[in-house]
C-alpha positions as a printed Julia matrix, in Angstrom:
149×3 Matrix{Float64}:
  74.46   99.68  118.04
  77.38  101.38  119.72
  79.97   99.26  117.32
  78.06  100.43  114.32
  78.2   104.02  115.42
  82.08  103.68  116.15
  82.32  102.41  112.43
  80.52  105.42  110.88
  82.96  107.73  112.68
  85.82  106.09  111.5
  84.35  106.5   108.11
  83.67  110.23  108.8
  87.55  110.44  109.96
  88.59  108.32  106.48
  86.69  110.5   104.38
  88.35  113.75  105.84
  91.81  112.28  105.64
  90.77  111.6   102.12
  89.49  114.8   101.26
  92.86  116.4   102.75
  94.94  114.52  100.76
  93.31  115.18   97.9
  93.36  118.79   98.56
  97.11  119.15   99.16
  97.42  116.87   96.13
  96.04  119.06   93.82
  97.92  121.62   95.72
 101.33  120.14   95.09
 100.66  118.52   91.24
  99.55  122.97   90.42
 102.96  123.54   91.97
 105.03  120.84   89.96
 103.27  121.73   86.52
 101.7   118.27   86.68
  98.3   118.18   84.27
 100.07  120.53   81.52
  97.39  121.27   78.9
  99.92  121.24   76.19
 100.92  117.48   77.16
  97.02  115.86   77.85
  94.63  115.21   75.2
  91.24  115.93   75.47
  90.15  112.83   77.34
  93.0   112.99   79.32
  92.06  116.43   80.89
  88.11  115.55   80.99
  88.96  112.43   82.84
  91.38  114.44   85.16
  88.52  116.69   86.28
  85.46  114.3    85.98
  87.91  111.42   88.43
  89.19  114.42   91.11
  85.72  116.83   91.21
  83.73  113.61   91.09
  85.36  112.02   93.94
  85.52  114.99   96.05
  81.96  115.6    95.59
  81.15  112.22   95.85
  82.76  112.24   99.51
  81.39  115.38  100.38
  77.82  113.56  100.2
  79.0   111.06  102.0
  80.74  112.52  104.62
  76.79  114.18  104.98
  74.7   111.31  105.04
  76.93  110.17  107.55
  76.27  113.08  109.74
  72.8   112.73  109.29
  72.82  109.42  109.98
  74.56  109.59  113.33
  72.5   112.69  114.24
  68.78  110.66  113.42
  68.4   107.46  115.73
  65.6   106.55  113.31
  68.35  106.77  110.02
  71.2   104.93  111.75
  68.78  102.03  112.62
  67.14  101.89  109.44
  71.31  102.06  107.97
  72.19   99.55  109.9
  69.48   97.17  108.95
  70.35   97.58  105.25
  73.78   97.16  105.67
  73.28   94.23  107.91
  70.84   92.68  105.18
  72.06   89.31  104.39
  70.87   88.92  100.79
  72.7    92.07   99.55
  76.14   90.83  101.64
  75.81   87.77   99.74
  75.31   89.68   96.42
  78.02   91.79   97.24
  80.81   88.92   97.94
  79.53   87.14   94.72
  80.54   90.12   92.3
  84.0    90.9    94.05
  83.22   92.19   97.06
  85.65   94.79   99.22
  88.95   93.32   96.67
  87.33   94.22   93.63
  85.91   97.43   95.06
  89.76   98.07   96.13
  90.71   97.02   92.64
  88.66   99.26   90.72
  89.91  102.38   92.94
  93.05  101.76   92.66
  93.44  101.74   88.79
  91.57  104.71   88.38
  93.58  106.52   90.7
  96.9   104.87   88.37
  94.73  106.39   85.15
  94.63  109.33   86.92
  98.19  109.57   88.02
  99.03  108.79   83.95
  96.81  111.57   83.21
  98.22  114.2    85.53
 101.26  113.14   84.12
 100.99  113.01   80.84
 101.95  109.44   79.66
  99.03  108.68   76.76
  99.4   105.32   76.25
  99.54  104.02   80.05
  96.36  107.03   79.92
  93.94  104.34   77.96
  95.35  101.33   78.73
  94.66  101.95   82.56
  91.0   103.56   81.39
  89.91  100.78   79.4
  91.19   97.86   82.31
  88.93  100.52   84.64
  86.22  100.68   82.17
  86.06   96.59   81.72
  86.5    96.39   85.37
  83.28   98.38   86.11
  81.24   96.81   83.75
  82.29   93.14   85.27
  81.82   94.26   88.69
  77.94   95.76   87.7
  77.2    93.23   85.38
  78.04   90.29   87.98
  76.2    91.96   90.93
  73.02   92.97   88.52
  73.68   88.74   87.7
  73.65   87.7    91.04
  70.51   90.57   92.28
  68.16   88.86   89.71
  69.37   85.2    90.18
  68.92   86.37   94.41
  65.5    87.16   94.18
């Protein structure tokens, strides 16, 4: 139990170094001019805000549960059962597991960059490898969750 609660707080300290970054990101890309309206099309600038607000939002809940979860005995039992549940682990490695997970984050953070920066056609090349990517990665663990049961 003690390892499980040392991994949650080096989640909680991930999730704040991500959150930092992100802030003195958008700090620095408002100083350089980066996401100029005049240069981003309209899915360009949707995506920009949907991929940064989303994410930091997204973390923000996390970085919650997680202090819920370490403050509740009851929750970080019942959190480490589920993660700890063999079936889904399996599931999990079947439809790409922590590479494709890795793959996925990193080319929307390259669609984003190409966003931010203006270069179109990189733009939708980048979102439509992100958008297949997705799809595979759902479709292949909804495959393997109904073939599991």
């Amino acid at each position: 139990m003690k390892r499980y609660l040392k991994q949650i707080r080096m989640r909680m300290v991930g999730i704040l170094i991500a959150l930092i970054s992100m802030i003195f990101f958008m700090f620095i890309s408002g100083e350089l001019g980066w996401g100029d309206s005049r240069y981003m099309t309209s899915l360009m600038r949707t995506y920009s805000g949907i991929a940064f607000f989303g994410c930091f939002i997204y973390l923000i809940v996390c970085l919650r549960r997680y202090k819920r979860i370490l403050q509740n005995q009851f929750l970080t039992e019942e959190a480490r059962v589920k993660e700890m549940d063999e079936r889904r682990r399996l599931i999990y490695d079947k439809s790409g597991g922590i590479l494709a997970d890795l793959w996925i984050v990193s080319v929307a953070i390259a669609a984003w960059f190409a966003a931010m920066l203006a270069t179109t056609e990189i733009f939708y090349t980048l979102l439509v490898i992100l958008l297949v990517m997705v799809c595979g990665k759902a479709g292949t663990f909804w495959y393997y969750e109904k073939k599991y049961e």
